[in-house]
C-alpha positions, -999 to +999 in steps of 0.1 A: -547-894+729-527-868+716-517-837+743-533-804+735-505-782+721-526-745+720-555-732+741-534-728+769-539-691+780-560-700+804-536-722+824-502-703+809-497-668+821-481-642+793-438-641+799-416-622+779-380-633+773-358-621+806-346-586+802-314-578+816-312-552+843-315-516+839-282-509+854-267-541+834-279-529+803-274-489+801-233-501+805-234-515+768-254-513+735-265-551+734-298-563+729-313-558+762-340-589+755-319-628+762-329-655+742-357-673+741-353-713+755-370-736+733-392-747+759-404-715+766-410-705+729-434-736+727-449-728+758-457-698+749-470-702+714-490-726+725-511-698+747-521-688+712-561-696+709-557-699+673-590-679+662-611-687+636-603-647+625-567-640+637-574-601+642-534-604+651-524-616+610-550-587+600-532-561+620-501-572+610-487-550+576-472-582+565-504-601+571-481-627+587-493-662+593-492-656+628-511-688+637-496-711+619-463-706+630-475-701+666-485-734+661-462-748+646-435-735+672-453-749+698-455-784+683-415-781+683-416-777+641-399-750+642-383-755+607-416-758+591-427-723+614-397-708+600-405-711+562-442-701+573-426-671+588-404-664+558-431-664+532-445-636+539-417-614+555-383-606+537-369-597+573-383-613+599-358-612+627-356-579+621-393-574+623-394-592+656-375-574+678-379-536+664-419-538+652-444-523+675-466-552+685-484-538+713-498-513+684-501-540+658-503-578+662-500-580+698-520-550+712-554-569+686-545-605+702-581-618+714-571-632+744-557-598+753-589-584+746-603-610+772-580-602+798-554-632+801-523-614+783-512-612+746-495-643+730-455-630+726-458-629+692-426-604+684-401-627+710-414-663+691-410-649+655-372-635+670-368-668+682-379-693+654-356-669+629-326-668+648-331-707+655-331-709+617-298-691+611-277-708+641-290-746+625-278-732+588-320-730+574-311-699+557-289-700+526-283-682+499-311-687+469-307-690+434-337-682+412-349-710+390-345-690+362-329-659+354-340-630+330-321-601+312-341-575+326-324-552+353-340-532+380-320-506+397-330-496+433-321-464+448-320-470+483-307-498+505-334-497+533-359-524+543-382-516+515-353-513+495-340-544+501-375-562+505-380-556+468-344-565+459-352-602+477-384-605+458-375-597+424-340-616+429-359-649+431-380-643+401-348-642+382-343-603+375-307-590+378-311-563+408-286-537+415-293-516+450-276-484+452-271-460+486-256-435+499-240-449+527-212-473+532-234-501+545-267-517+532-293-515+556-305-480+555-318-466+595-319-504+604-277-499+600-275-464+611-305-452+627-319-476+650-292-483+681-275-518+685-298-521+724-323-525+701-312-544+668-275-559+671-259-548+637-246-580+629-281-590+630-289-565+596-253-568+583-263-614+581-295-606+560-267-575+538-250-608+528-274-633+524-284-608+497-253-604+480-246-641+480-281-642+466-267-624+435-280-590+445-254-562+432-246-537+456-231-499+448-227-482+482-209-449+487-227-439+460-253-403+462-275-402+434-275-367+417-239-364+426-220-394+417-244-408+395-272-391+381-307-407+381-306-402+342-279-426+343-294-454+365-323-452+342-305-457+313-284-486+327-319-504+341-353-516+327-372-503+359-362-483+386-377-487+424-369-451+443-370-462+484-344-440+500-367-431+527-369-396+541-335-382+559-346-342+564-347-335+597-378-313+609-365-283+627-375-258+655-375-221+645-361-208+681-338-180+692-299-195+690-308-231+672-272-227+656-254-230+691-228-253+696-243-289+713-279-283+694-277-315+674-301-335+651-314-369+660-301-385+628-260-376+629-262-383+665-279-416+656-257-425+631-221-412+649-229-435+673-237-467+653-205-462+635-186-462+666-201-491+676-192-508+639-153-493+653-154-467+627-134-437+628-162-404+639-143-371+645-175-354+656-175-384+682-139-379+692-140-341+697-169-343+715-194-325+694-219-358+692-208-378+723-228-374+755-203-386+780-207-368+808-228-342+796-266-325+805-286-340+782-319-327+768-339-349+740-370-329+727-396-352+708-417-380+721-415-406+689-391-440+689-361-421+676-367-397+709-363-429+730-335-442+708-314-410+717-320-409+750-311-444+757-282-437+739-269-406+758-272-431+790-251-456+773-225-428+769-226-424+803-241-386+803-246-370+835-283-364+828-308-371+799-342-357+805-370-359+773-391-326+772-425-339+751-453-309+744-477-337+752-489-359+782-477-394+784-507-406+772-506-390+737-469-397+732-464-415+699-435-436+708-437-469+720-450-474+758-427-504+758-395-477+752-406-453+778-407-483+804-375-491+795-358-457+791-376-448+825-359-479+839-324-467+825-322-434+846-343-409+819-365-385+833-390-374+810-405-336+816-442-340+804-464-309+790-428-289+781-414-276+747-384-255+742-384-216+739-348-207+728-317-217+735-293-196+760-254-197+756-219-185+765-184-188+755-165-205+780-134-228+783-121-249+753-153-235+737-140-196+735-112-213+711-136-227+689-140-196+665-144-189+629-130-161+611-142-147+576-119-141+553-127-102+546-146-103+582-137-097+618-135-134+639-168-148+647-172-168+686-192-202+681-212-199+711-222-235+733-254-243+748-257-235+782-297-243+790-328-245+774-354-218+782-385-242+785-423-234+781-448-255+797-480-264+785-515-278+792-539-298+765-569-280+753-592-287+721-585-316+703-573-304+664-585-316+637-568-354+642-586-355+674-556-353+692-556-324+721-537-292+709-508-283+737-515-244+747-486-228+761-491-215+796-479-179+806-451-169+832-445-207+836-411-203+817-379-219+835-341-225+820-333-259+825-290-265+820-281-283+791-245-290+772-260-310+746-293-305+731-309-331+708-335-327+679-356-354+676-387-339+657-396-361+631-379-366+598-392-347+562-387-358+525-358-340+505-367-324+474-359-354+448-370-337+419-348-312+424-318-330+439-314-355+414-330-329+383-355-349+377-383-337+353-417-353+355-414-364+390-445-356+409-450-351+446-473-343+470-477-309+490-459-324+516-433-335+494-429-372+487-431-390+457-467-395+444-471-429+438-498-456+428-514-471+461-520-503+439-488-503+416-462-477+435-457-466+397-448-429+400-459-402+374-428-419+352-435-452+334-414-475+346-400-460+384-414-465+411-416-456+448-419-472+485-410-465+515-412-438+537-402-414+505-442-421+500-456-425+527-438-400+552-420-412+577-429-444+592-424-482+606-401-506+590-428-530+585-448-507+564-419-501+538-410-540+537-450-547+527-447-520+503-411-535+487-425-565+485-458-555+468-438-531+446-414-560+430-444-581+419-456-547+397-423-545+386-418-580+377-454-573+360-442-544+337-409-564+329-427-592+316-463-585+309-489-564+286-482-529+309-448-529+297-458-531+261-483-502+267-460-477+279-434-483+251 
């Protein structure tokens, strides 16, 4: 009689893959998550208790066969789980080890509603992809057939890219343009190498390429090429260049030397990790060695700084959040970690102002106008902070903080850290664009079925729609976007809008 492969929850306690040790880990920017064994991977796949409704597939963006490769993972097919896994996911590697599961497919498992532990869904699907790449699985495609039609994509993010993968293989000839000097988008630049290993993103760049996908990096749209012009060179155009403004804080002093934004500090430090040249690295202006850190936000990129400031060996990174712990939006599984790093996260605290002085190398650093007396660039010194309590919930339900009076304190700081959430640039106007509609918030308005914009023939995805977001969402929306394109290109729709 054959052995019993799943169903084994009840027997098989939850394990994750070993994490390395805190004070192992905050040295370097590798993954801090080791491999997978293959025994393990089976093992724990087969705790899956393969439900008649897998509430983890619903709950999953992607609407991943979660099941079926759990399955067939633990039955030691891990090909055949791979190409289940592929299906429906352009990145799935990716997916695995940056997604938040315990808010999606992992935090709806049953049998973590039942008490034994969720199956380790994001560490198998991590595990059966990079199984594929190291036994050569993944090669290059050719399409079976391919077409005239063009589609240009502005953007070289996961939904970006998602759609590039998709209409590739139905033949189309795909050019992806971005502003940066590597395809990838934040996966490249934004999110740190402890968490996704670049060479990990920079594989799937040129699995792409050799896939017949153009690339045209270093290029901005509205400056070297006008969107006028990638319309005229294309049959369709996907927008996905996801949303790059950073929210600010309207404070006393924000222009001080050492108040920086998330996203440059982000991104120096990814590029000196891919050995590039970064003066604002070198000169110290965006490296926290040795430095008084101070984070403020409570999202993922909050918890992707401050791990990083510990990585570049900062004297002391704290995380002031307006919130309790229990309403912060960022991963649990990131404050565990950064906790376990050394980062000390001030609860029920927002910023006042910023305080700051002129001293040492810093009293050098001045400007001078040309028909103007000399100006001194004044350096953080603290952060006057306010603290808070929850009271009425707004009008998401979430509990509004309320400042509390006289509790004000200055807390030292020599580099300060925005990390407030990101905001859509204004396209229409960048690029001079007439026609294009957006929302009161400012992104692109889009069809929820189609991603057509209020032009025939572009289209939108991403978090330039949706506001910012997960990675996950802008690969479902890529994905659904290239079949409406492929649509248009070849179908009645197109005909109608000529």
């Amino acid at each position: 009689m054959a052995t019993q492969k799943m169903l084994t929850f009840v027997s098989t306690p939850r394990e994750m893959p070993e994490k390395r040790a805190a004070a192992e880990r905050s040295e370097d920017f590798h993954e801090i998550y080791r491999e997978f064994a293959a025994s393990k991977a089976a093992e724990q796949s087969g705790r899956c208790s393969q439900c008649g409704v897998p509430y983890c597939q619903s709950h999953c963006p992607l609407h991943n066969n979660i099941p079926d490769w759990l399955r067939l993972t633990a039955e030691g097919r891990l090909q055949e789980a791979y190409q289940v896994s592929q299906a429906t996911n352009t990145f799935p590697e990716i997916c695995g080890r940056i997604c938040p599961q315990d808010r999606l497919c992992e935090g709806n498992c049953v049998i973590e509603q039942s008490g034994h532990g969720t199956v380790t869904i994001g560490a198998v699907e991590k595990y059966i992809t990079d199984t594929a790449w190291d036994n050569g699985w993944v090669q290059p495609f050719a399409p079976a057939q391919e077409r005239a039609e063009s589609v240009g994509i502005i953007g070289a993010g996961p939904g970006g890219l998602a759609a590039a993968d998709m209409l590739r293989k139905q033949g189309f000839q795909v050019t992806v343009y971005d502003r940066y000097d590597r395809a990838g988008g934040l996966m490249t630049y934004g999110i740190p190498g402890f968490k996704l290993e670049k060479d990990v993103v920079m594989r799937r760049n040129r699995w792409l390429a050799d896939s017949g996908v153009e690339f045209v990096l270093n290029c901005t749209v509205g400056e070297d090429i006008s969107f006028d012009a990638i319309r005229g060179k294309h049959d369709a155009v996907l927008i996905a260049t996801g949303v790059y403004k950073t929210r600010d804080l309207d404070l006393d002093n924000a222009d001080h030397g050492g108040v920086v934004r998330a996203i440059d500090y982000l991104t120096a430090s990814n590029k000196i990790d891919f050995g590039d040249e970064v003066p604002d690295f070198e000169d110290g202006e965006l490296n926290a060695k040795g430095k008084r850190v101070i984070v403020i936000g409570g999202g993922d990129t909050a918890m992707d700084c401050v791990r990083t400031a510990i990585r570049q060996g900062a004297q002391s990174v704290k995380c002031l959040y307006r919130r309790d712990r229990a309403n912060m939006p960022g991963s649990q599984r990131e404050v565990q970690n950064a906790e376990e790093e050394g980062v000390e996260f001030v609860w029920l605290s927002g910023p006042a102002s910023f305080v700051g002085h002129v001293t040492g190398d810093f009293a050098a650093a001045q400007e001078a106008d040309v028909d103007g007396p000399v100006r001194t660039v004044r350096q953080i010194a603290s952060v006057s902070i306010q603290k808070m309590r929850l009271g009425q919930p707004d009008v998401t339900g979430r509990q509004s903080p309320e400042l509390i009076e006289g509790a004000d304190y200055d807390e030292p700081a020599d580099l300060v850290i925005k990390a407030l959430g990101f905001e859509p640039e204004n396209l229409p106007k960048l690029w001079g664009v007439e026609g294009l509609e957006v929302t009161r918030w400012g992104t692109i308005k889009a069809s929820f079925q189609t991603h057509m914009t209020s032009i025939p023939g572009v289209y939108a995805v991403g978090d330039i729609v949706r506001g910012a977001s997960l990675v996950v969402w802008a690969i479902r929306d890529g994905r659904e976007a290239a079949d409406s394109i492929a649509t248009f290109l070849t179908g009645d729709a197109r005909i109608a809008a000529e």
